[in-house]
C-alpha positions as a printed Julia matrix, in Angstrom:
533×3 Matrix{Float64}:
   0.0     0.0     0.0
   1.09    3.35   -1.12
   3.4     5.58    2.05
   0.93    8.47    0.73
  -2.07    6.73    2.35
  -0.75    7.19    5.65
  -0.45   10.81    5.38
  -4.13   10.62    3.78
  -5.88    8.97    6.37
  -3.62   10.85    9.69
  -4.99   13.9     7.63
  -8.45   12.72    7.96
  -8.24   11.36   11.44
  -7.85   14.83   13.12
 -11.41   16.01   11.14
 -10.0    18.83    9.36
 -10.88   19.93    6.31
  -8.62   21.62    3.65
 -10.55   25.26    3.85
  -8.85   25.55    7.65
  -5.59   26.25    6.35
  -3.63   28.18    4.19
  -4.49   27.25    0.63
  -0.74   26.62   -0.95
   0.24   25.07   -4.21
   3.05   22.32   -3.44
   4.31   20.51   -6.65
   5.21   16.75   -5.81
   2.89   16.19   -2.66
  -0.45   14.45   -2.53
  -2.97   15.84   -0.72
  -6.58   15.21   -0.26
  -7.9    17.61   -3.18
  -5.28   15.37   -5.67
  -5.53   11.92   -4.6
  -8.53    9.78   -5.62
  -7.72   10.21   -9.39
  -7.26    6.51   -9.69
  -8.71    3.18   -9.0
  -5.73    1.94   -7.48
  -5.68    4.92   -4.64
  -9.47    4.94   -4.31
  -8.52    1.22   -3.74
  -5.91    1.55   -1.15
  -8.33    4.26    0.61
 -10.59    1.54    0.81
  -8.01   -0.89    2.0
  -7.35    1.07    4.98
 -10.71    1.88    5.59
 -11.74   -1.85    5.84
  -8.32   -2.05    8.2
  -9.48   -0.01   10.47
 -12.37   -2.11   11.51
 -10.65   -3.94   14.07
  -6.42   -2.66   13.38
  -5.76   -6.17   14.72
  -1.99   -5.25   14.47
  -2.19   -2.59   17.07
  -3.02   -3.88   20.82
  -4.46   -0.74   21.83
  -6.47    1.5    19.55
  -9.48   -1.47   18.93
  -8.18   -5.34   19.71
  -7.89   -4.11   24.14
 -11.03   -2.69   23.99
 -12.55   -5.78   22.27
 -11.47   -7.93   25.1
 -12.12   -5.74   27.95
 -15.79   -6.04   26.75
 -15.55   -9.56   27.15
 -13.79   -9.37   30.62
 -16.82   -7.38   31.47
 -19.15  -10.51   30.79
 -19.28  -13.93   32.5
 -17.12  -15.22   30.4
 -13.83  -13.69   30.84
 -11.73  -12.9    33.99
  -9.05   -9.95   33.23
  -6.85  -12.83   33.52
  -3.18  -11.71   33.88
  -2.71  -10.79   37.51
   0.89   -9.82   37.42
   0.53   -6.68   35.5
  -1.2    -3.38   35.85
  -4.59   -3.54   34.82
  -5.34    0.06   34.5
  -6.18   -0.08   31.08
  -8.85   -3.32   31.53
 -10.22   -2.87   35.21
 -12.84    0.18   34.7
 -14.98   -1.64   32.46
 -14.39   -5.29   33.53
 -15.15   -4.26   37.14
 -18.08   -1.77   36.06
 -16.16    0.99   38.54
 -15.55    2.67   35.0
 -16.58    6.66   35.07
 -16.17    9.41   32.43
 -12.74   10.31   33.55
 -11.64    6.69   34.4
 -12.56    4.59   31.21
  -9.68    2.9    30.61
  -9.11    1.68   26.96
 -12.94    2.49   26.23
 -11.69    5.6    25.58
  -9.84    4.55   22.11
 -12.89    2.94   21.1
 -15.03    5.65   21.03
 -12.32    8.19   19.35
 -11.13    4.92   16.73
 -14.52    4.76   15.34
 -15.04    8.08   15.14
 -11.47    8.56   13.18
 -12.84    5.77   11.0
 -15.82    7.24   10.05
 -14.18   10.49    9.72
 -12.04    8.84    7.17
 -14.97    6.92    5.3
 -16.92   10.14    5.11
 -13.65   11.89    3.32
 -13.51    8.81    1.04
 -17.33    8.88    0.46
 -17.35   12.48   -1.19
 -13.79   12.19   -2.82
 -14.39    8.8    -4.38
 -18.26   10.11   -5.68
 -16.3    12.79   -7.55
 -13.1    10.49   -8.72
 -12.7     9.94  -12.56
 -12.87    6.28  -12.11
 -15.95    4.21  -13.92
 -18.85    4.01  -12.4
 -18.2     0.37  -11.62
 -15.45    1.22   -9.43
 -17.43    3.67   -7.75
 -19.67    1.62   -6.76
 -17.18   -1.13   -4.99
 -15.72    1.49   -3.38
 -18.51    3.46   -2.19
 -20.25    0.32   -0.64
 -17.21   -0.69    0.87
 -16.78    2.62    2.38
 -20.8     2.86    3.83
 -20.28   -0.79    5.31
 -16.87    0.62    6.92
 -19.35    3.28    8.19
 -22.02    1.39   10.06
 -20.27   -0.98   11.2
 -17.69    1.99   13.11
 -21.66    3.36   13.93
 -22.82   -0.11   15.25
 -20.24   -0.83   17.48
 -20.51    2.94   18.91
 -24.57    2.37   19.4
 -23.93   -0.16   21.33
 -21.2     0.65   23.76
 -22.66    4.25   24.21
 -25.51    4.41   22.81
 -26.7     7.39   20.74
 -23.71    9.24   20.19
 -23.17   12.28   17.28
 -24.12   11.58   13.85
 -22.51   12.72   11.15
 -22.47   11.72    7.2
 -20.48   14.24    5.86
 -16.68   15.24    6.21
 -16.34   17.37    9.33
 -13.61   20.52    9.89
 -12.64   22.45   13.05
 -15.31   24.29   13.09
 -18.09   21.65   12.94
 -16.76   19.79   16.01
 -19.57   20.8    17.97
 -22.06   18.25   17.64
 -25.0    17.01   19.63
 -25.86   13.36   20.36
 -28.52   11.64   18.33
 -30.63    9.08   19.27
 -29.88    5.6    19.17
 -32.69    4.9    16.92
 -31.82    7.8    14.83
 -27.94    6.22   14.95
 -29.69    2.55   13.78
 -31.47    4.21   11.1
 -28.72    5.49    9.38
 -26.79    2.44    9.91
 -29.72    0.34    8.15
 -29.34    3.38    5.35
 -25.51    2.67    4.99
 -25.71   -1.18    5.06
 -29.04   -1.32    2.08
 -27.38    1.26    0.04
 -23.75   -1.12    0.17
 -25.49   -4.13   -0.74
 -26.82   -2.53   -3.69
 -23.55   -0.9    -4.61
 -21.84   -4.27   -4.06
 -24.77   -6.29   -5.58
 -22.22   -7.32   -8.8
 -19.0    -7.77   -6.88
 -17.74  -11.44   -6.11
 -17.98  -12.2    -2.72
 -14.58  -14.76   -3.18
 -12.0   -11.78   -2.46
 -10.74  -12.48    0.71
 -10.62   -9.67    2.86
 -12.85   -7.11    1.16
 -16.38   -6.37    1.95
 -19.19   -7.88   -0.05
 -22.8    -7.31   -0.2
 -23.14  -10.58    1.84
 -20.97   -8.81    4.74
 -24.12   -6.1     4.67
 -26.55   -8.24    4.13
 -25.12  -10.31    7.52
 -24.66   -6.73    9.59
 -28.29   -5.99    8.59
 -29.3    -9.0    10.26
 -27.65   -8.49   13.7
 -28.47   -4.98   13.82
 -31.93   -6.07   13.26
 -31.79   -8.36   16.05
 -30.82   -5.73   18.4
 -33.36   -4.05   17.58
 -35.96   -6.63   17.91
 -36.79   -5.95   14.91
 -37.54  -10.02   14.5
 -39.06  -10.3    10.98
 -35.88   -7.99    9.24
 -33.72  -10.53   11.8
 -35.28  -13.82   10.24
 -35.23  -12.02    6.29
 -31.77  -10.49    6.46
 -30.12  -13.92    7.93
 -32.19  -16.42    5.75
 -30.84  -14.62    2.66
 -27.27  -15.16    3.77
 -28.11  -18.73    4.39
 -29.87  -19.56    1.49
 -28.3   -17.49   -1.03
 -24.8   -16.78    0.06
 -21.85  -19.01   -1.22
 -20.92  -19.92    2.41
 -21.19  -23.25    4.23
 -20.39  -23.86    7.99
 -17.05  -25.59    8.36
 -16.84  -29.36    9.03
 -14.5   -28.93   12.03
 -15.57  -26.21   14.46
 -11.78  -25.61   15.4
 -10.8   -24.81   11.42
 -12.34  -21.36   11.92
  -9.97  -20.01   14.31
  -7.01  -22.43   12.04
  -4.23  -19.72   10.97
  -4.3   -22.12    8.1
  -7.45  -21.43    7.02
  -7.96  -17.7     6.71
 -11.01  -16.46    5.06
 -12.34  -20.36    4.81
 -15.87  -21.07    3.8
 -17.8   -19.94    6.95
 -16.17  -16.93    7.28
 -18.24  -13.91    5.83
 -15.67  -11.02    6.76
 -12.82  -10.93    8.46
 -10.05   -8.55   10.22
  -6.67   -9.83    8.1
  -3.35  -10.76    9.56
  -0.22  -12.09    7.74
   3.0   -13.33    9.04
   5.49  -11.63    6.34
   8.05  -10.61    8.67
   8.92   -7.98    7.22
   5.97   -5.8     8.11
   3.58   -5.0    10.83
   0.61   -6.56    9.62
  -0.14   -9.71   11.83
  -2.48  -10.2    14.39
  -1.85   -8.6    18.43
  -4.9   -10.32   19.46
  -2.97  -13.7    20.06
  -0.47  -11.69   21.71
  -2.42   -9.94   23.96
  -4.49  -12.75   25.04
  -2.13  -15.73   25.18
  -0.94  -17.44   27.89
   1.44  -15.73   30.33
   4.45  -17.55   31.93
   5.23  -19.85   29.11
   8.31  -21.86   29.48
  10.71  -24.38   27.08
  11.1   -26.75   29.79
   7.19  -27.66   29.26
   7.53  -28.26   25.75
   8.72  -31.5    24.69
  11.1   -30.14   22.52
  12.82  -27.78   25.39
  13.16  -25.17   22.73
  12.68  -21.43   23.13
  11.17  -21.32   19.56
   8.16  -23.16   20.77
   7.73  -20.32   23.35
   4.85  -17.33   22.96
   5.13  -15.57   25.37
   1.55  -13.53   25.79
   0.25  -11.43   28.09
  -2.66  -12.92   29.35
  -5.33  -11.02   29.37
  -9.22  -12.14   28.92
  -8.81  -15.33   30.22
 -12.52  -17.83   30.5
 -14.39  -18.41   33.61
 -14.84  -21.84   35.24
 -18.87  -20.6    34.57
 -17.82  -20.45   30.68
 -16.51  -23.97   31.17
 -19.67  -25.72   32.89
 -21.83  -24.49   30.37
 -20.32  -26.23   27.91
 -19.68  -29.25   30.29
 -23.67  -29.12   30.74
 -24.27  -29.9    27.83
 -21.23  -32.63   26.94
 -19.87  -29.61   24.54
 -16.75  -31.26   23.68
 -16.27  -29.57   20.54
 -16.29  -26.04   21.5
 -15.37  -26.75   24.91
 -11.82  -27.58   23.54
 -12.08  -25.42   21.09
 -12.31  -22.45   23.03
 -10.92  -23.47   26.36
  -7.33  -24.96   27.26
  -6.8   -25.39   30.66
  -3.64  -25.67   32.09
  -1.64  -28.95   31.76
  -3.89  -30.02   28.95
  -2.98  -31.04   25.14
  -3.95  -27.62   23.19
  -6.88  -29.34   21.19
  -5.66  -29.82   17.6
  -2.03  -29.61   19.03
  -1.91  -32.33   20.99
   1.28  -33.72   19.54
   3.65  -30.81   19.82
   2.07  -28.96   22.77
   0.67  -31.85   25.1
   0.31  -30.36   28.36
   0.42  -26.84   27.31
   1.5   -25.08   30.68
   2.22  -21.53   31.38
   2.09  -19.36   34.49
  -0.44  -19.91   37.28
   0.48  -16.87   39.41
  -0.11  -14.44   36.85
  -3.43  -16.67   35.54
  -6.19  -16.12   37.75
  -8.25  -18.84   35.85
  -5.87  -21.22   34.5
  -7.25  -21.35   31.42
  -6.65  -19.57   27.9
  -8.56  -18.76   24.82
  -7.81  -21.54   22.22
  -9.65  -19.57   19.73
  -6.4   -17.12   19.98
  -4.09  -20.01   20.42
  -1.4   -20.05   17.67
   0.23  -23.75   17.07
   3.6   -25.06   18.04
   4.44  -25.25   14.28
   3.49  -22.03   13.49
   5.54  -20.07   15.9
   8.59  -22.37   14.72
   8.45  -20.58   11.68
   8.42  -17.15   12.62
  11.48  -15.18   13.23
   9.63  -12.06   14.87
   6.39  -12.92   17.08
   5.05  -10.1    18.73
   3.16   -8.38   16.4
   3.92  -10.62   13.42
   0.72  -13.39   14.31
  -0.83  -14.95   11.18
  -4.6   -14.99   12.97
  -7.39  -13.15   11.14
 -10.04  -12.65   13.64
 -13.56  -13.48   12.11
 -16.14   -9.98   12.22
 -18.75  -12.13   11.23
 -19.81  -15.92   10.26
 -22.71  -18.16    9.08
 -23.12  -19.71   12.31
 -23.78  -16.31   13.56
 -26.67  -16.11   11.17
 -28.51  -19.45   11.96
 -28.35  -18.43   15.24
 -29.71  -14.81   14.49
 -32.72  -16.63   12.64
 -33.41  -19.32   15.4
 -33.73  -16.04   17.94
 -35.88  -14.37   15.28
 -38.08  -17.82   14.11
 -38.94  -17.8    18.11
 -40.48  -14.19   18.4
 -42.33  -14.8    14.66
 -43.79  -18.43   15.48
 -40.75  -20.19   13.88
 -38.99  -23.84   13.58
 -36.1   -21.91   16.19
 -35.38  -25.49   17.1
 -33.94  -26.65   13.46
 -31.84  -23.77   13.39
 -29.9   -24.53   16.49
 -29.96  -27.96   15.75
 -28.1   -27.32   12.77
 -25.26  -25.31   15.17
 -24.93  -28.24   17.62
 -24.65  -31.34   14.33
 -21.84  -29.65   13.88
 -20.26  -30.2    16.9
 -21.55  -33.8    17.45
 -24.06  -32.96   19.82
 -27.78  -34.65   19.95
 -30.97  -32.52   18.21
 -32.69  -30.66   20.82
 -36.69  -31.91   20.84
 -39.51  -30.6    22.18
 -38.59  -27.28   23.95
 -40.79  -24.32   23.95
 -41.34  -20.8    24.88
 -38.75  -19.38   28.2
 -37.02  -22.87   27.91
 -36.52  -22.7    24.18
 -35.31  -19.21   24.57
 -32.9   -19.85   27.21
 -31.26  -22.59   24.89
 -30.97  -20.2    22.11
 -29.15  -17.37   24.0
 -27.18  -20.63   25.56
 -26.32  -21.75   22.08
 -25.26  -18.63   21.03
 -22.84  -17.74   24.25
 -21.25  -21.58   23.08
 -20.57  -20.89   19.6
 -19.72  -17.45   19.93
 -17.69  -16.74   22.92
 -14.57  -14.44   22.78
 -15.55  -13.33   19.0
 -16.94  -10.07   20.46
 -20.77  -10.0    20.74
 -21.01  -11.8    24.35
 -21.54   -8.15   26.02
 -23.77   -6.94   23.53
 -25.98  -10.25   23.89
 -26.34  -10.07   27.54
 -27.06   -6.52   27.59
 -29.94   -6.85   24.68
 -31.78  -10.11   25.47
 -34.35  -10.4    27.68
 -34.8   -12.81   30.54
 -38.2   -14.39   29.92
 -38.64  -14.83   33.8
 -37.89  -11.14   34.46
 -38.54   -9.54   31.26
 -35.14   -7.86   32.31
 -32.08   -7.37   30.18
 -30.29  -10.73   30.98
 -26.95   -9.03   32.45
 -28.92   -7.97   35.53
 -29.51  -11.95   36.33
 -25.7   -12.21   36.25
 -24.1    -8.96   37.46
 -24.72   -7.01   40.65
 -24.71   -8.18   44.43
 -27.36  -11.03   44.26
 -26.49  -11.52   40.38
 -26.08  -15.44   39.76
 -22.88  -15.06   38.08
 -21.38  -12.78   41.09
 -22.73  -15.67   43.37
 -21.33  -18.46   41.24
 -17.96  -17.0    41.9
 -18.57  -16.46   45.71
 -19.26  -19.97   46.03
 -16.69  -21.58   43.8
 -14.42  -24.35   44.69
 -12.52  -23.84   41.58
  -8.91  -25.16   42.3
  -7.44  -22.17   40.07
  -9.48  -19.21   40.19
 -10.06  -19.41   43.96
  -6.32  -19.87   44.37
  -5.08  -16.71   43.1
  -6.76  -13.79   44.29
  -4.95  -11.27   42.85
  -8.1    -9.91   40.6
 -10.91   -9.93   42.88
 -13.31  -13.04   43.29
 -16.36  -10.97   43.22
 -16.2   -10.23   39.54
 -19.45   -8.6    38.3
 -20.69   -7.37   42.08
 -20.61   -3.59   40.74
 -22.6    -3.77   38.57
 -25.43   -1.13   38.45
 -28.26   -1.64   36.08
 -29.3     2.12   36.68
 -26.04    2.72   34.16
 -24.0    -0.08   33.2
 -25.99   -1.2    30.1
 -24.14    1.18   28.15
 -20.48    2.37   28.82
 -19.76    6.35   29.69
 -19.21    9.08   26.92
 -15.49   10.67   28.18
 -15.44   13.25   29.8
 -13.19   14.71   26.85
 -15.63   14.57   24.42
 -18.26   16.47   26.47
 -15.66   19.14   27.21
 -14.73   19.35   23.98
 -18.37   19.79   22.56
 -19.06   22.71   25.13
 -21.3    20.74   27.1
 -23.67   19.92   23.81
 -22.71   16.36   24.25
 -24.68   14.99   27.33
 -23.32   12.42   29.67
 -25.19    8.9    30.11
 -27.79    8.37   32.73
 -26.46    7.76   36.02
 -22.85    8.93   35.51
C-alpha cells in the first residue's frame, strides 16, 4: 500500500478539512484535493478503511477494547494478575466513570477517526474519474466501513453524534442523536452497500461484499428486535450466500485457514516478517508464563510468550460441560496442563504461568500452534490470525432467535449449530425454555468473537422480562454468586483480581459504557453524559 495513504488517512483522522488552512500550491505532494484520481488509490483508501475495523496489528487502539468487553461478561476474567490492569479494570469491574474509562476511551475516538475517514472517502471517491463500476465497490465498501464503526458505537454508548459528511474544526460541535436515529442510518448505509456491491464477487478475501451487509443488517436487526428484518436479512445469507459452515468447528480459528468457507468477513493478519501486519490479538491474550522446559522439545522457539489477558471463567466452562460440549469446549478453552486441542502432539500439556493466571485457562480460539511459531522469526506483532467480524453460524443463530419471536422452527436452526459439533438434536422445547437454549447456544458458539456483552445486555430474561446481564451482574447476580461460592482449584487460588467479579454492577447505568469526559468538554457541554454517571 502506497506511504501516501498514511499521510491521507492521519490527515483525515484529526477532522480537518482543507478550507482551515492556508491554501498553498506544493508541486510533488499528494494531498486530499489530488488523490482519488485513480482506481488503485481509491482502492488503497478503501483498504485502509476496511483495516481499520478492528487494526488487529495494534493492541491498543481497537483489539484491548474488544477484550475488555468480554472481561466485562461472564465469560472472561481480566486474567493476567501480574501486571497493571489500568487499562482493563474500569470496564471489567463496572467501577468505569467518564474520567476513568480505561481503553474504552480509544474505542469511542477509533470509530469516530474511522468514520471520519470513510466520510472523506465517500465524497472524494463520488467525484473520482474512475468508472462508475469502481465507484460503486468502493462506495459500498466505504458505507459498510461506516455502520459498522456506527454499530459498534450504538452499542457501547448508545446514541452518540451523527454525522455523514466530512467534518472541519469548526463543525466539532455536535449534539448526540438518538440511538434509533444512529440505527437508522446504519440500516441506510448497510441497504445502500449491498446494492452498490450487488455485482461484486464475494470470493475476495478480505474485502467487503454485499453478503458482509446483508449479515450486519441481520444483527443490527436483532438488536433491535426488529424479529421479521432478523429472520429475512439472515435467511438470505443462508440460502443465497456461497458460504457453508465448516466441518471442524476448530478450522475457523485455524491460521491455516484464513477467510475459509464460513467466514463472511474478516479482520486480516499475515505473518510476512517484514511488516507490521499480523495479528496482536494472540499476543495480547495468550498465555502468560510460558516456558521451554514444558515443551517436549525444550526449545525457546516453541515459546509465545503472551500477556494474558481475557482469560474464560470456570462458569464459561460448565456451560459447555452441561451440555457434553466437547467440541467447543476444547475449542475455546485450554486449561492448564492439557494437550492444546488440535495440538496435541507438539504442545501436550500446554502449561504456562499460574500466578499471573487467575483462571488457569486460555482462549484456544487465539491459540497459535507449536508449528506455526517455529516458523516465525519475529512474534510479537507478526501473528498470522485473522479474527472473524462475522460468520454463518452467527446467522442461523440470528434466525433461530428471530423464528422464536415470529412463530418459527427456532429449534432446526440450532440444531443445525450443535450437528456440527456432534451434539444430539434438541426436541420438544418451547417458549422461556426454548429461549434460554438459544441465548445458551449462542454464548457456546460465539464466545470471545466479540458479541457476548452486547448479547447479555440486549436479550431479555423471559422470567424477568429484564435485560439478561442484571440476572448475572450485581450483588445477588447469579454469576457474582457463582464466583462467591466456587471451589474452583485455580481461580479461587489466586486472588490477585478480585473473586467478586461482576458485584458492581449497576443496572441504573451499566448497560451502556460512559461518553469521556473529553468529548463532552470538547463539545461545550452539547454532548450529554449517560444516565447515572
Amino acid at each position: 500500500m502506497k506511504k501516501i495513504l498514511v499521510s491521507i488517512l492521519a490527515f483525515a483522522a484529526v477532522t480537518v478539512s482543507c478550507s482551515d488552512f492556508i491554501e498553498k500550491d506544493e508541486r510533488g505532494v499528494q494531498t486530499i484535493e489530488n488523490y482519488f484520481q485513480t482506481a488503485q488509490e481509491c482502492e488503497n483508501y478503501v483498504n485502509e478503511l476496511t483495516r481499520r475495523l478492528l487494526i488487529p496489528n495494534d493492541w491498543y487502539a481497537l483489539v484491548a477494547p474488544r477484550v475488555t468487553n468480554e472481561m466485562a461478561t461472564d465469560d472472561a476474567w481480566m486474567g493476567n494478575t501480574g501486571q497493571d490492569n489500568s487499562a482493563h479494570r474500569p470496564s471489567s469491574q463496572y467501577l468505569i466513570t467518564p474520567d476513568n474509562m480505561g481503553d474504552m476511551n480509544s474505542a469511542y475516538t477509533a470509530h469516530f477517526y474511522t468514520i471520519q475517514s470513510a466520510n472523506i472517502g465517500l465524497e472524494r471517491i463520488a467525484a473520482s474519474p474512475i468508472t462508475d463500476a469502481q465507484k460503486n465497490q468502493y462506495i459500498g465498501e466505504s458505507l459498510f466501513v461506516r455502520a459498522y464503526c456506527y454499530y459498534e458505537l450504538v452499542n457501547l454508548f448508545g446514541g452518540v453524534p451523527l454525522y455523514t459528511t466530512s467534518l472541519g474544526t469548526a463543525d466539532l460541535k455536535l449534539q448526540r442523536s438518538t440511538a434509533e436515529e444512529v440505527y437508522a442510518q446504519i440500516e441506510a448505509d448497510l441497504k445502500e452497500s449491498a446494492t452498490k456491491l450487488e455485482n461484486i464477487p464475494a470470493a475476495r478475501n478480505g474485502r467487503i461484499n454485499k453478503w458482509a451487509a446483508y449479515a450486519l443488517l441481520a444483527r443490527v436487526s436483532l438488536f433491535q428486535e426488529k424479529w421479521a428484518e432478523a429472520k429475512t436479512y439472515s435467511n438470505k445469507v443462508i440460502t443465497e450466500g456461497p458460504f457453508t459452515l465448516e466441518t471442524n468447528f476448530l478450522n475457523i480459528w485455524n491460521v491455516n485457514n484464513h477467510n475459509g468457507v464460513e467466514s463472511i468477513l474478516e479482520a486480516q493478519s499475515s505473518d510476512v516478517q517484514d511488516k507490521n501486519l499480523g495479528s496482536m490479538l494472540p499476543t495480547l491474550s495468550g498465555a502468560r508464563g510460558e516456558d521451554k522446559k514444558n515443551f517436549p522439545s525444550n526449545d525457546a522457539q516453541d515459546v509465545l510468550d503472551g500477556w494474558g489477558w481475557c482469560m474464560p471463567t470456570s462458569d464459561l466452562e460448565n456451560a459447555y460441560l452441561s451440555e457434553n460440549d466437547v467440541v467447543r469446549r476444547r475449542s475455546t478453552i485450554t486449561k492448564w496442563g492439557e494437550a492444546a486441542y488440535g495440538d496435541e502432539v507438539l504442545n501436550p500439556t500446554h502449561k504456562f504461568s499460574l500466578s499471573d493466571n487467575k483462571s488457569g485457562r486460555i482462549c484456544r480460539k487465539y491459540y497459535i500452534p507449536i508449528a506455526t511459531r517455529r516458523a516465525l522469526d519475529k512474534k510479537d506483532g507478526h501473528l498470522p490470525l485473522n479474527i472473524p467480524l462475522i460468520r454463518l453460524a452467527e446467522m442461523y443463530l440470528t434466525r433461530a432467535e428471530a423464528s422464536y419471536h415470529t412463530s418459527g422452527d427456532a429449534l432446526a436452526d440450532i440444531n443445525i449449530i450443535r450437528a456440527r459439533v456432534q451434539l444430539e438434536p434438541k426436541t420438544n422445547l418451547s417458549g422461556a425454555t426454548l429461549l434460554k437454549q438459544i441465548y445458551k447456544e449462542r454464548r457456546l458458539e460465539l464466545a470471545f468473537e466479540g458479541l457476548r456483552l452486547y448479547d447479555i445486555r440486549r436479550e431479555k430474561d423471559p422470567t424477568t422480562g429484564k435485560p439478561v446481564i442484571e440476572t448475572l451482574m450485581g450483588p445477588n447476580g447469579t454469576f457474582v454468586q457463582y464466583n462467591l461460592s466456587s471451589t474452583d482449584p485455580y481461580e479461587t487460588t489466586n486472588t490477585r483480581e478480585s473473586q467478586d467479579k461482576g458485584i458492581n454492577f449497576n443496572p441504573a447505568k451499566n448497560l451502556l459504557w460512559p461518553i469521556p469526559q473529553l468529548e463532552i468538554d470538547l463539545s461545550g457541554g452539547l454532548i450529554k453524559q449517560n444516565p447515572g454517571y
